[in-house]
N, C-alpha and C positions, 0 to 999 in steps of 0.2 A: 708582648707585654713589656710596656714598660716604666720606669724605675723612677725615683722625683729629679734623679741627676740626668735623665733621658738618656741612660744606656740599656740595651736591649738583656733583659731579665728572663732566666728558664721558669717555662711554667713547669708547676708543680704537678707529678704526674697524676691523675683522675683513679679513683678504681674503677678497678673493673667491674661493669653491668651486665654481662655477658661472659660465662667461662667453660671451657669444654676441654677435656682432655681425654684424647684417644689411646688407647694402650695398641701396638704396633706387635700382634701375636707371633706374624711373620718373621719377622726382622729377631723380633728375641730368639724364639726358637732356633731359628735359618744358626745365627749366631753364635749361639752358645751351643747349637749342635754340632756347628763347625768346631769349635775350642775344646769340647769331649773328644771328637773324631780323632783330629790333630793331635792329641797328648794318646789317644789307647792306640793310634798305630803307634808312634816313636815306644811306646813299652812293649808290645807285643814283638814290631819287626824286631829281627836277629840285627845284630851288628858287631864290626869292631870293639872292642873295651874302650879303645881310646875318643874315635868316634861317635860312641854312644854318652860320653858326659858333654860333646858339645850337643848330639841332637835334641839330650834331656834339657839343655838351656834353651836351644832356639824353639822347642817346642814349649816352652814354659814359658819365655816371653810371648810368644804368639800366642798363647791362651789363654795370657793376662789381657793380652791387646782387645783377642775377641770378646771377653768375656764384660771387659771396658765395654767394648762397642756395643755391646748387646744391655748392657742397665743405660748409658749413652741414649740412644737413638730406640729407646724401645716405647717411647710415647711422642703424641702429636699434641700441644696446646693449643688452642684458640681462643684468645681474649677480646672482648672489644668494649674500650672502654668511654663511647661515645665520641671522640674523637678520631680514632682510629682502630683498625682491624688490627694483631699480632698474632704473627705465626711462629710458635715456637718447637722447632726439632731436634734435636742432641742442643750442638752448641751453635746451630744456624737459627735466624731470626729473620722474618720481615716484619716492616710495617706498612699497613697500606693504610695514608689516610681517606677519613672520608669525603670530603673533597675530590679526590678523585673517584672514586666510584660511581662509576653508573647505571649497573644494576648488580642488583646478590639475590642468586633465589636456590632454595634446595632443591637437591640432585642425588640421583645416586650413585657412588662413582664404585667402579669395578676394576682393581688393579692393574687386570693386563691390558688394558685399553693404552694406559700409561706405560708399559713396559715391565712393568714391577711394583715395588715398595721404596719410599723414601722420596727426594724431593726430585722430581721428573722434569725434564723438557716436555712439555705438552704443545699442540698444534694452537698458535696463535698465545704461547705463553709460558705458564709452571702449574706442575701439581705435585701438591704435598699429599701424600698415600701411605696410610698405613695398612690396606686394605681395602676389602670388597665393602659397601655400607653406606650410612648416612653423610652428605657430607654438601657443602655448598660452591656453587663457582662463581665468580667475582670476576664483573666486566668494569677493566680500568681502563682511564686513558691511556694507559703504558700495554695494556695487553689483557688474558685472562689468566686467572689462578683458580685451581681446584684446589680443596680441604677437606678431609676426613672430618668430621664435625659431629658430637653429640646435638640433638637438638637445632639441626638449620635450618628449621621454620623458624624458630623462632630468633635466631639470630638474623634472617633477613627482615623477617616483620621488624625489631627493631632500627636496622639500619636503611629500612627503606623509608619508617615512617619519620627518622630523621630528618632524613633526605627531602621529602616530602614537606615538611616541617620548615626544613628552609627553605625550600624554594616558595612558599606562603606567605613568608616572609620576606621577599625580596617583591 
């Protein structure tokens, strides 16, 4: 876009047409049962007096950290808001637009296929996994991406009939 002085203008970002948000059961859990664990051994094990007000701080920060990481990362976003797909997880983001995509269709994806939870190296790409469940994969010019996704029927029907839409057009 641009401006009547013909310098190059941001456009103005679109809402979102499409929203989904996965709650990540594993990862909370995993986590914040790590940050209980972590603080009831350092109170229970015996130790020095002296040694035990440092283990009660490094256990105290480490169960701040977890308990951070676990409200953090304990949900998967998916917006698309006609122009591009966003993948939002803690404080990581992608964007894929659409333009690049060449096909999206639902899938079901099942965590250990990927290794785990969270945002994975996948064969020929990335998956974002918050679990076992509904979710879509996205074949780009750059590679493929798996997503945990409420609803990814209906997020491909929309971005294919985009797609579809402009190629009609052209």
């Amino acid at each position: 876009m641009r401006s009547k002085t013909g310098t190059r203008t941001k456009r103005p970002p679109a809402a979102p047409i499409f929203r989904s948000s996965v709650f990540s059961k594993i990862n909370t859990f995993v986590l914040a049962g790590a940050a209980v664990a972590i603080f009831a051994l350092v109170i229970i094990l015996p130790g020095e007096e002296s040694g035990r007000h440092l283990s009660y701080a490094a256990a105290s920060i480490l169960f701040l950290i977890l308990v951070a990481a676990a409200f953090t990362f304990n949900r998967l976003a998916v917006t698309f808001d006609g122009r591009q797909i966003t993948l939002r997880y803690g404080i990581f983001r992608k964007k894929i637009a659409v333009e690049d995509v060449v096909s999206l269709k639902a899938v079901q994806i099942k965590w250990w296929r990927f290794g785990g939870t969270g945002i994975r190296l996948a064969r020929g790409g990335w998956a974002w996994v918050t679990g076992s469940g509904p979710g879509v994969k996205i074949e780009t010019t750059r590679g493929l991406t798996y997503a945990n996704c409420e609803q990814p029927e209906r997020l491909a029907a929309l971005v294919n009939d985009l797609k579809r839409a402009s190629w009609e057009q052209l």
